[in-house]
C-alpha positions as CSV (number, residue, x, y, z in Angstrom):
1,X,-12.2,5.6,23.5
2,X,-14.1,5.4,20.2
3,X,-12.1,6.1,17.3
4,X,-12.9,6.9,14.1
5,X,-10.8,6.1,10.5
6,X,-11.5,8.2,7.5
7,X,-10.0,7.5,3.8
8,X,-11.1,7.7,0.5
9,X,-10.9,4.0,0.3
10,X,-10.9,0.8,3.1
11,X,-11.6,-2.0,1.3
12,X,-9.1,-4.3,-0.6
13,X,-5.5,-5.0,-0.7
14,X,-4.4,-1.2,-1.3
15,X,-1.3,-0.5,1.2
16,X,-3.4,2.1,3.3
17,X,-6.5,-0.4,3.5
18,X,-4.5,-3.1,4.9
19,X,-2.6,-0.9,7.3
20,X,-5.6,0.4,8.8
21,X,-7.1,-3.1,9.9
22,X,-4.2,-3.6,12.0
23,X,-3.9,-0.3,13.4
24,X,-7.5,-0.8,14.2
25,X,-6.8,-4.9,15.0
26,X,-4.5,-3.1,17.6
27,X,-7.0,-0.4,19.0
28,X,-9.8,-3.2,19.8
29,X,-7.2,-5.1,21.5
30,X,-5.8,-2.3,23.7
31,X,-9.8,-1.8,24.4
32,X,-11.2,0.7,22.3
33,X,-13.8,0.7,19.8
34,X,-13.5,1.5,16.1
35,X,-15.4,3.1,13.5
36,X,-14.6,3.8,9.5
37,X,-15.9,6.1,6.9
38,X,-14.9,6.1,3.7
39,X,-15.9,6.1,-0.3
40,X,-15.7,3.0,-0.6
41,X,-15.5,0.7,2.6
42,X,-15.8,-3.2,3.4
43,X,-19.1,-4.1,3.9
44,X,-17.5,-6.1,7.1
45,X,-16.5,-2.5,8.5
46,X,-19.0,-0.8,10.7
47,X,-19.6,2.9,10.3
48,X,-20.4,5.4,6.9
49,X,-20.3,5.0,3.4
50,X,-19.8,8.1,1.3
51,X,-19.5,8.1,-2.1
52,X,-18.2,11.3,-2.6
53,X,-15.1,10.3,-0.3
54,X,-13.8,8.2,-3.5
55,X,-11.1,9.8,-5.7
56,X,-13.2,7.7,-8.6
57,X,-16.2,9.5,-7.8
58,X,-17.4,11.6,-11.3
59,X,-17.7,14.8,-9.5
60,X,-14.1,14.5,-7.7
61,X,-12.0,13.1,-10.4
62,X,-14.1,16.5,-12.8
63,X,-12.1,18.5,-9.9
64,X,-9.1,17.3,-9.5
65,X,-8.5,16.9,-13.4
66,X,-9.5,20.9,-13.5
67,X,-6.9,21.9,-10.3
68,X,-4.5,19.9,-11.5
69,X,-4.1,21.8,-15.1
70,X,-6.9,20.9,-17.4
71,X,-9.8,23.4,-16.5
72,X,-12.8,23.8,-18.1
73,X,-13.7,27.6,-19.9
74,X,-16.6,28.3,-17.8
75,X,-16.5,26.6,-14.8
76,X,-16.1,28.0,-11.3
77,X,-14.0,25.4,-10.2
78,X,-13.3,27.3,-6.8
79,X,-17.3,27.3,-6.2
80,X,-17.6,23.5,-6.6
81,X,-14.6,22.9,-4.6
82,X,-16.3,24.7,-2.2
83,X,-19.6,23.4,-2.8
84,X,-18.2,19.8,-2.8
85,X,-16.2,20.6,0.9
86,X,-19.3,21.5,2.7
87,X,-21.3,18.7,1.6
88,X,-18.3,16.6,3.0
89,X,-17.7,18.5,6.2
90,X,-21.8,17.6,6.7
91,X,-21.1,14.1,6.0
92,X,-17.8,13.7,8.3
93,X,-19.9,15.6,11.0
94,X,-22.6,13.0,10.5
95,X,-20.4,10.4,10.9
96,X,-18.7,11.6,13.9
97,X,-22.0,12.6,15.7
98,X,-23.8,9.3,14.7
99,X,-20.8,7.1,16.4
100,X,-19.9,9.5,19.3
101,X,-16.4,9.6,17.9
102,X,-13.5,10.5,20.2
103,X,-10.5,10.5,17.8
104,X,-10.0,10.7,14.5
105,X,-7.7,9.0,11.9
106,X,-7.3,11.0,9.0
107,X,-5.3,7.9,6.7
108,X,-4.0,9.9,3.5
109,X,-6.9,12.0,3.2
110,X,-4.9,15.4,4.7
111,X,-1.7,14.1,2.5
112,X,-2.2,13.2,-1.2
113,X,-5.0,15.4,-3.0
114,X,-6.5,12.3,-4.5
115,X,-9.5,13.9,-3.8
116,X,-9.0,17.6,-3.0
117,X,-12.6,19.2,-1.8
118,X,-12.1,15.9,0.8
119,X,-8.9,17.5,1.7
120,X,-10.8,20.9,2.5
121,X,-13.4,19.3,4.1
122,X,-11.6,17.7,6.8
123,X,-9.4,20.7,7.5
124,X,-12.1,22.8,7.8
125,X,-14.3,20.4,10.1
126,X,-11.0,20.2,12.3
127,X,-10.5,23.9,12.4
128,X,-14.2,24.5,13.5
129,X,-15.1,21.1,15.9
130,X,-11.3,21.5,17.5
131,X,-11.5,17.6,17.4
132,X,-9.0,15.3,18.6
133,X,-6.8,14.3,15.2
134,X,-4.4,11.9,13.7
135,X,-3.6,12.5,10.3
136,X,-1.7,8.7,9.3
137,X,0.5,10.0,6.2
138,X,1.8,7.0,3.6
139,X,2.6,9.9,0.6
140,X,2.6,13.3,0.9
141,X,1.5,15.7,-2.5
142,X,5.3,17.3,-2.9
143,X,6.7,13.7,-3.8
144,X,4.2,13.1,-6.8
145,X,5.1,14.7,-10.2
146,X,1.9,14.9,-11.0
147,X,0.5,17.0,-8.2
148,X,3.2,20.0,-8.8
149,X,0.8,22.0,-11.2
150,X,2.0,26.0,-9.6
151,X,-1.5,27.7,-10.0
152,X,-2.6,24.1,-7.1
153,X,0.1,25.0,-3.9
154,X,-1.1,27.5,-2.6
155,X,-4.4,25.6,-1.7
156,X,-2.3,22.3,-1.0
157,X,-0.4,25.0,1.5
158,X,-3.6,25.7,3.2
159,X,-5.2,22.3,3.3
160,X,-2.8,19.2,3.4
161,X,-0.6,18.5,5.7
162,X,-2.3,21.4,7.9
163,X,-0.7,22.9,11.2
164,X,-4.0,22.9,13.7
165,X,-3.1,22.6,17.6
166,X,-5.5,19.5,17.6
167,X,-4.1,17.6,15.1
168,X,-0.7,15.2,15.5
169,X,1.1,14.2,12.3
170,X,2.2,10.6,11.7
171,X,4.7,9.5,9.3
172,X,6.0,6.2,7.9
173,X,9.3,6.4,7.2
174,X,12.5,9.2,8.3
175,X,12.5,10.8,4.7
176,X,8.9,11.6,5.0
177,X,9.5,13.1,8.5
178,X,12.3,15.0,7.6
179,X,10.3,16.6,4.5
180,X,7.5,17.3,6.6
181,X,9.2,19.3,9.4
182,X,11.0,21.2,6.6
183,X,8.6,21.9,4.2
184,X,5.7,22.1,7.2
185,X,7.8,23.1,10.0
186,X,5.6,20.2,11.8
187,X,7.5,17.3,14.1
188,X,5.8,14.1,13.1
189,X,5.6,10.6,15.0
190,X,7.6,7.7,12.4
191,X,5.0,5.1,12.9
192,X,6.6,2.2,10.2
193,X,3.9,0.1,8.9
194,X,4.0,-3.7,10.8
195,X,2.6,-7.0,10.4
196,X,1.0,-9.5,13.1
197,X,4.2,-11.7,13.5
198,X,2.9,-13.3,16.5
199,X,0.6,-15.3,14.8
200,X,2.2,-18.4,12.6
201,X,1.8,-18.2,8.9
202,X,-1.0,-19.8,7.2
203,X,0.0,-22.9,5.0
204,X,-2.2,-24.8,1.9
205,X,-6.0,-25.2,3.2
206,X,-7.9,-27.6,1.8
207,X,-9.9,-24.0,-0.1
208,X,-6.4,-22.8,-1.8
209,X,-4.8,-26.3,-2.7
210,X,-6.1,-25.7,-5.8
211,X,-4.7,-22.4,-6.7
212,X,-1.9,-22.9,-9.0
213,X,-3.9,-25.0,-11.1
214,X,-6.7,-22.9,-10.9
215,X,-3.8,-20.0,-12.1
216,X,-2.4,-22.6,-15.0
217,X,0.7,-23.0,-13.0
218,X,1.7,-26.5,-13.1
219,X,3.6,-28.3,-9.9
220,X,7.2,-28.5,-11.8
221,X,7.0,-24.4,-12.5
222,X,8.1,-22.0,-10.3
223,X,6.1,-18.9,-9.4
224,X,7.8,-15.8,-9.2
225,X,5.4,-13.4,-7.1
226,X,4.6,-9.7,-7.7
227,X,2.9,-8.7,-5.1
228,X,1.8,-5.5,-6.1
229,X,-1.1,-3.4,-8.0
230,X,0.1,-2.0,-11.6
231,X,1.6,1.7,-11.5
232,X,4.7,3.0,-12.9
233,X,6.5,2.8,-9.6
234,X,6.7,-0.3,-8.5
235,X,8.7,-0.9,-11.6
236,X,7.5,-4.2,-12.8
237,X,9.2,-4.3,-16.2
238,X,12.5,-4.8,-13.2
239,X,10.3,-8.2,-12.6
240,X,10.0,-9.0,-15.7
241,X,13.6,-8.7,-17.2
242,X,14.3,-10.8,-13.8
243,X,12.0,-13.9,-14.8
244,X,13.3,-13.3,-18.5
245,X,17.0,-14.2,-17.4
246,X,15.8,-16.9,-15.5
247,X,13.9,-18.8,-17.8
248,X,17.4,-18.7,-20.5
249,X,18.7,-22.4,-21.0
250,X,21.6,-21.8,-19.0
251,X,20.0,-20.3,-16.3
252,X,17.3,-22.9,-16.4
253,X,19.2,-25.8,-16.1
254,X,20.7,-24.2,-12.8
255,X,16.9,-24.3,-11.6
256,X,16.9,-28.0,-12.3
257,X,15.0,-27.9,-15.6
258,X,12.4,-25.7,-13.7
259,X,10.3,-23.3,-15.7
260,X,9.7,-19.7,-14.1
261,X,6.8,-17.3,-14.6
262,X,5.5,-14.1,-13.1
263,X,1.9,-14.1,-11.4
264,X,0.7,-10.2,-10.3
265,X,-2.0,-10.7,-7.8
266,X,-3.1,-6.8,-7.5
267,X,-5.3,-4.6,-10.0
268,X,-4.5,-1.8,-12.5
269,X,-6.5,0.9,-13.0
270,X,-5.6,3.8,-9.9
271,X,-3.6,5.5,-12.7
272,X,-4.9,4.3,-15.7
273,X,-4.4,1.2,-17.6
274,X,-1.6,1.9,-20.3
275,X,1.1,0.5,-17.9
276,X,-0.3,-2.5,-18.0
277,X,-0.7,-2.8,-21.3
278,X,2.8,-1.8,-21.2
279,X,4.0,-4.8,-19.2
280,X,1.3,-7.4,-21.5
281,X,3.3,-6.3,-24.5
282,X,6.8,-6.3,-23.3
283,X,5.9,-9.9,-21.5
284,X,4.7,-11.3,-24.8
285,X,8.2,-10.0,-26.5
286,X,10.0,-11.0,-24.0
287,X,8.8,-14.4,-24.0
288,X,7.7,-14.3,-20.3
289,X,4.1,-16.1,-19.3
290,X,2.4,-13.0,-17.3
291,X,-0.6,-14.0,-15.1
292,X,-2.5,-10.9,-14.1
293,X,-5.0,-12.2,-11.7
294,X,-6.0,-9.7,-9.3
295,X,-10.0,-11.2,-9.8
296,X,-8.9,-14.3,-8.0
297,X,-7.3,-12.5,-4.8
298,X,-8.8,-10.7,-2.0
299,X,-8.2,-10.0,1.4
300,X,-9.9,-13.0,3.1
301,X,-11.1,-16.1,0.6
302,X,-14.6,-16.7,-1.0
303,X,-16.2,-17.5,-3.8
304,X,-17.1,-15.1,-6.5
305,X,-18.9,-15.2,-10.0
306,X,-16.6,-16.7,-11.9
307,X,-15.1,-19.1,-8.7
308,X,-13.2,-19.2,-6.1
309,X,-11.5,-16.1,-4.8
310,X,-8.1,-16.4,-3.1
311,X,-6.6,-14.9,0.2
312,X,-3.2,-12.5,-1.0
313,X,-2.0,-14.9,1.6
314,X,-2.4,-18.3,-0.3
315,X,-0.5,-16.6,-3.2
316,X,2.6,-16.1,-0.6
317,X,2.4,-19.5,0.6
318,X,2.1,-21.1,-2.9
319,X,5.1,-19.1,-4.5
320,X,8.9,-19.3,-5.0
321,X,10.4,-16.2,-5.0
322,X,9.3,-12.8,-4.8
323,X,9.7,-9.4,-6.3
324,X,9.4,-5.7,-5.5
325,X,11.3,-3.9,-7.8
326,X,9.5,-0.5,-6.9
327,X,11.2,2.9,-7.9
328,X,9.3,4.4,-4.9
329,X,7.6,3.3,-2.1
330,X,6.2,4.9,1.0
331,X,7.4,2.6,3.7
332,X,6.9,-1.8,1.8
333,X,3.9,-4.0,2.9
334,X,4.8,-6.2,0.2
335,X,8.5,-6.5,1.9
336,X,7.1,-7.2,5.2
337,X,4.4,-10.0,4.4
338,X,7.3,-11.4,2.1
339,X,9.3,-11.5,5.2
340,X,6.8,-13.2,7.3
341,X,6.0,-15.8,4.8
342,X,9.8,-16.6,5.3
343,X,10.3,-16.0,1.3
344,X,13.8,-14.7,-0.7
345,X,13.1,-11.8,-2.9
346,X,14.6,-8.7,-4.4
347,X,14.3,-5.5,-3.8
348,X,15.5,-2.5,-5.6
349,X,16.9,0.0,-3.2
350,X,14.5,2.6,-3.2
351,X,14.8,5.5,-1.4
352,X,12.6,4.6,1.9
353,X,14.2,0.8,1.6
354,X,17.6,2.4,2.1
355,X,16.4,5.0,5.1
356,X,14.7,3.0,6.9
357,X,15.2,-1.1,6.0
358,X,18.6,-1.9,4.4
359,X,20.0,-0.3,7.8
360,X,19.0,-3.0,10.1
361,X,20.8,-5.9,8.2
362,X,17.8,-7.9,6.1
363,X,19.5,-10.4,4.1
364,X,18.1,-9.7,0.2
365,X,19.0,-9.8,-3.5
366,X,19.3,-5.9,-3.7
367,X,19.3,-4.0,-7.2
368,X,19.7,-0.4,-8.1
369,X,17.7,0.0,-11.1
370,X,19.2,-2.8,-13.3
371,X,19.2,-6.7,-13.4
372,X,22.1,-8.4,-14.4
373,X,23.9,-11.5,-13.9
374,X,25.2,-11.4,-10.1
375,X,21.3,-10.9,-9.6
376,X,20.4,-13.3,-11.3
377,X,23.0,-15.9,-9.4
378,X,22.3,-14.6,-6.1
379,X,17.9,-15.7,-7.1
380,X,18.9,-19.3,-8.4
381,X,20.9,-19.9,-4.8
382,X,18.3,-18.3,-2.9
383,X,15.6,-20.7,-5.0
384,X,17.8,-23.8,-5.1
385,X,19.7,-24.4,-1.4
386,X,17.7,-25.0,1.1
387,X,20.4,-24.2,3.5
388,X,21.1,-20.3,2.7
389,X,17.6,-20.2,1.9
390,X,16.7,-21.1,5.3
391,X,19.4,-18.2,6.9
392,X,18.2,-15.9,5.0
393,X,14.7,-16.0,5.9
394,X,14.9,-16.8,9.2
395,X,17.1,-13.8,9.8
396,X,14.6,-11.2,8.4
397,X,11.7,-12.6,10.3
398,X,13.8,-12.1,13.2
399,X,14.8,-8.1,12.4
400,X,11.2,-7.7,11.6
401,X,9.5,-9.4,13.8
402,X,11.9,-6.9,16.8
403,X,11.2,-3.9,14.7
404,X,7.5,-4.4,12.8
405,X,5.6,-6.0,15.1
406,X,2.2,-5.3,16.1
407,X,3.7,-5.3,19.7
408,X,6.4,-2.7,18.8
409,X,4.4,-0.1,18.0
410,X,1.5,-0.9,20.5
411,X,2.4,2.2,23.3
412,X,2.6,4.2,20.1
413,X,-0.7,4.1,18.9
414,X,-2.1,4.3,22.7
415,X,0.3,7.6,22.7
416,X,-1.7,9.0,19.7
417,X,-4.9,9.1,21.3
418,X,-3.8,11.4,24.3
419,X,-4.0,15.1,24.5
420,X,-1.9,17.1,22.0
């Protein structure tokens, strides 16, 4: 079959971006063909760019600040909603015409109203083509704050999340598919995101064996990891008060004289840049060395303007411990590639961690909201003996690699793309 994936965004190390490459990894191997359009898309990716797709787009991000409770006196905002929809319901015919599409993979677009005339569009193109759909959910619009403006759910009603007979709902965790059938009254499939542990890690290439210099990390240091990009939940300032504690004499001298500091390898900017600043301030008074570097990572290696680029992956294999303090998450790529590097972290027990991970037994440094000293002893052991460093890593590749595998979830995706 030839399926089709449509997003605002495929391209990067966003969550969604990296979970559709192995769903579609998966769909080439199981012998089908694959096919992407998006607003912004890897130029490695065959199939449609559309600008417009983009929640950073000027005339989307004019929209969705006006339906989300700053309109404009004067403006028909319904009109270029609708306007906006069926210039997007051309393009998303295009696209589906052009590659004789089969299927199609609706990844966020029909859940979060990042871009809400996108939303329309593809609801409305379903509705009319009676098209074979997936809608892949990672966040749904009821569990953002900022998308609860009252005079905006009625349309989100309509639109997202949409009850059509030819579209199947995916979900990515039990809390989201428990709030979908009772807010939707629609049964979704829990697909939990995976990772390809089949294949062995990478370890230092000849390209990255340069990276922590090239970062200003010297070989006696040790590099705490945060994995992440910069927003509010993933609660980074949890990171920070971590590597804080462990660079205090007492503490330090437990990590053999070792200093610690905190490297982020993803960017800011998806909702705005004051939490970053945020995090540069409170580093600076906390006395912690903060490298923000997400210019030096990308998916795959290169060189860029300014040097070399790095794989996410060499930053895993060069680090010591990582973090992922997030308030929220929708499922934890971050906790699965940590896992499959065979690294000790933390994790704060956000909701989706307790549904869906802490149940099958991973062996962690858990926190609820607050770092303190047990923490803090439970990451120098897990830094410092190799022997219950060793159990615990080897254990969680084990309950990840039965439950998160690209073979585990195999029949179903091939169940997705049969009749509804």
């Amino acid at each position: 079959m030839r399926i089709g994936f449509l997003s605002f965004r495929l391209a990067g190390t966003d969550g969604v971006s990296l979970e559709v490459a192995k769903w579609a990894h998966i769909y080439k191997q199981l012998g089908h063909q694959v096919f992407f359009c998006a607003g912004e898309l890897d130029p490695a990716l065959p199939g449609s760019l559309v600008g417009e797709m983009h929640f950073t787009h000027p005339a989307i991000r004019r929209v969705n600040a006006a339906f989300f409770g700053q309109p404009e006196i004067g403006w028909d905002l319904a009109a270029e909603i609708d306007r906006l929809a069926t210039q997007l319901v051309n393009s998303i015919h295009q696209f589906v015409t052009k590659n004789r599409i089969d299927v199609l993979i609706a990844e966020n677009v029909l859940a979060i109203p990042m871009n809400v005339p996108l939303g329309v569009a593809l609801t409305r193109f379903l509705a009319a083509s009676g098209m074979p759909a997936v809608g892949h959910h990672h966040d749904f619009y009821w569990e953002r704050e900022r998308f609860a403006h009252p005079d905006a759910q009625l349309l989100l009603e309509e639109y997202f999340a949409p009850r059509m007979p030819n579209l199947k709902h995916v979900v990515i965790n039990y809390l989201a598919q428990e709030s979908l059938r009772a807010r939707c009254g629609v049964d979704g499939l829990r697909v939990p995101n995976i990772f390809n542990f089949s294949v062995s890690a990478p370890g230092i290439d000849p390209f990255s064996a340069d990276l922590r210099p090239a970062l200003g990390i010297g070989d006696d240091q040790l590099m705490v990891l945060q994995p992440t990009r910069v927003i509010r939940r993933k609660g980074i300032e949890l990171a920070l008060e971590l590597v804080r504690r462990l660079r205090l004499p007492s503490t330090r001298r437990a990590l053999q004289g070792r200093e610690v500091l905190l490297v982020i390898t993803h960017a800011s900017g998806d909702e705005g840049m004051d939490y970053l600043k945020e995090l540069t301030q409170l580093a600076h008074q906390c006395e912690v060395p903060l490298i923000y570097a997400p210019e030096r990572f990308a998916p795959a290696a290169g060189m860029g303007k300014q040097g070399k680029i790095y794989s996410l992956w060499s930053a895993y294999v060069q680090a010591d411990f990582v973090t992922y303090p997030s308030l929220y998450e929708g499922f934890g790529n971050a906790f699965l590639e940590t896992i499959y590097f065979r690294l000790p972290l933390l994790v704060n027990r956000y909701p989706v961690y307790i549904s869906d991970l802490r149940p099958l037994g991973f062996d962690v440094v858990e926190i609820d909201g607050v770092v303190n000293a047990e923490t803090v002893e439970k990451c120098v052991t897990s830094i410092v003996d190799p022997v219950i460093r060793r159990r615990m890593v080897e254990k969680n590749f084990e309950i990840a690699r039965e439950h998160f595998s690209y073979e585990a979830v195999a029949p179903l995706l091939e169940s997705l793309l049969h009749p509804v």
